[in-house]
N, C-alpha and C positions, 0 to 999 in steps of 0.2 A: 486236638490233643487226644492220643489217646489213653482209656485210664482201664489198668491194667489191677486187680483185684487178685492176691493170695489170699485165699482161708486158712482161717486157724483159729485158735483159741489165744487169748491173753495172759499172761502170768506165767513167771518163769518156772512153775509146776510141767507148764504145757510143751515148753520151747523145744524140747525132744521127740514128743511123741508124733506118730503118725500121724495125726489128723493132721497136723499143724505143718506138712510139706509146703502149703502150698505160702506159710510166713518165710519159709525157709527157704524156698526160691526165690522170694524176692532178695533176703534179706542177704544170698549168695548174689545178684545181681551188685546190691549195693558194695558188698565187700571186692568185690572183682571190679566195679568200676568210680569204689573211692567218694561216696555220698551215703549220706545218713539218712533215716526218717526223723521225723518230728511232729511229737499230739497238733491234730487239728479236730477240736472238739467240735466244731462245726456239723463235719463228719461223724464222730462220733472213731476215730482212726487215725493212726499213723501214716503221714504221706510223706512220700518223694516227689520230685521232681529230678526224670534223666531224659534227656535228648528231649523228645515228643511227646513223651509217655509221664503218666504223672501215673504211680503206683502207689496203693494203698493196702493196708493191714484193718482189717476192722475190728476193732477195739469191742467189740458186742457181742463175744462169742458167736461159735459156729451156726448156731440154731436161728441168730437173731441178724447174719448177716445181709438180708436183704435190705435192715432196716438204713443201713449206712451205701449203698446200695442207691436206693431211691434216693439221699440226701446226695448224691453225686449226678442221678441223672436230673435232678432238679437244676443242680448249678451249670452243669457241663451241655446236658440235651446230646450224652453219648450213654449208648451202652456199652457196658463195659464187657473187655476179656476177663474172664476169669482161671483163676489158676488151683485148682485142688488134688488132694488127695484120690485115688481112687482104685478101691478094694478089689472090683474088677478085673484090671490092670496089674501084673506080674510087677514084680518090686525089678525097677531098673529099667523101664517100659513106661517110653510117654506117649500118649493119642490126643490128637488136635482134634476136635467136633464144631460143630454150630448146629443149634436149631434143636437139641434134643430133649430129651426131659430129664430129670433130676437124679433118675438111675438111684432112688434111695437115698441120695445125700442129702441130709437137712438143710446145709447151710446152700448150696441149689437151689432145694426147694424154697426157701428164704428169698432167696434173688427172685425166680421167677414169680413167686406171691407177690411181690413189693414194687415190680418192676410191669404185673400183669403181659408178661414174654417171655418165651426162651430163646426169643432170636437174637443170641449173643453167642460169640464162641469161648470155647473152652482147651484147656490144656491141662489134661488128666493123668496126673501122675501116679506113677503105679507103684502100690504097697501091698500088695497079695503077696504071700509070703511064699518062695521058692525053695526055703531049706526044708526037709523034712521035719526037722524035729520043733518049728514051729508051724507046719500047715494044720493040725491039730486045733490049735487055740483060735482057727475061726469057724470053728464047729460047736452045735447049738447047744447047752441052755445060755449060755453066755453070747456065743458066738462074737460077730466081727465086732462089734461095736466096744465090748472089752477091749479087744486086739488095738483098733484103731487109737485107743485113748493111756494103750502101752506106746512105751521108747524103743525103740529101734536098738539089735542090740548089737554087740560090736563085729560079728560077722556078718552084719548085712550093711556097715558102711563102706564099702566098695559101692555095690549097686545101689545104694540111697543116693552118693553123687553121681552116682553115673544117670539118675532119673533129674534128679535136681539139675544139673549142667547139661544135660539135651533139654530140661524146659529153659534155662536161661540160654540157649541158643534161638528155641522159638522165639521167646522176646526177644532180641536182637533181629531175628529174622522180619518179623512183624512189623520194623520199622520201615521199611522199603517194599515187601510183600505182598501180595492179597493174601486173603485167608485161605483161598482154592490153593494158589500157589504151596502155603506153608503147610496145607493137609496133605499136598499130591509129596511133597518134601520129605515130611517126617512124619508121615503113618506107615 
């Protein structure tokens, strides 16, 4: 089985903003294919199960997501895909990787910390902001990390789903794929 990790934050404060793309993939996943999540405190997260794939939300915040992470590779003895935000990444622009480092993400670097590897791939959704009149706000004394823990605002939900539904095609793809295959795919 494979088990398939969105980041995000917990708490409907969060449910809009950018960091929280990668709850929001899934949570497009579920609505498209008609199943729900449910607390498994074990985890420390909210899990599914669809097809092969048992997808999880981790309930621990973004900072502390390796922690729920390791209680999965504990049970499973898989590592997990991961699915996040990523500020790199033009907003409407998804990139598949394995193998790399955390590129600044905390909750990344969480996974790699807890899991001691990066040899897991990933599916990086892109929230770098394309209009002019927000490329501004991820410039410095504030910079991205303000940006990222802002909502998305209504002229960029065209291209929020058009990032979110090319990642939920990844997952679908993945179910039958390699990983080489789904990077030579959709990069």
């Amino acid at each position: 089985m494979a088990i398939i990790i969105g980041l995000g934050n917990p708490g409907k404060e969060h449910i809009l903003q950018r960091h929280n793309v990668g709850f929001m993939v899934l949570d497009t996943l579920a609505e498209k294919k008609d199943f729900s999540f449910e607390e498994k405190n074990t985890f420390d997260a909210q899990v599914a199960k669809y097809s092969d794939l048992l997808l999880v939300k981790p309930q621990t915040y973004m900072n502390d997501s390796g922690l729920c992470a390791k209680k999965l590779f504990k049970q499973y003895k898989e590592l997990p895909i991961v699915v996040y935000d990523d500020i790199d990444i033009n907003l409407g622009e998804v990139k598949c990787s394995f193998a790399r480092g955390a590129g600044g993400h905390n909750g990344v670097q969480s996974i790699i910390d807890h899991l001691g590897t990066k040899d897991f791939f990933r599916i990086r959704v892109g929230v770098r902001p394309v209009h002019e009149e927000l490329k501004d706000k991820i410039l410095p004394p504030t910079g991205f990390q303000d940006f990222l823990l802002s909502n998305f605002v209504p002229f960029e939900n065209e291209l929020k789903e058009k990032g979110i539904n090319k990642a939920v095609e990844i997952i679908e793809a993945l179910k039958t794929k390699s990983f080489e295959d789904v990077m030579n795919e959709f990069n």
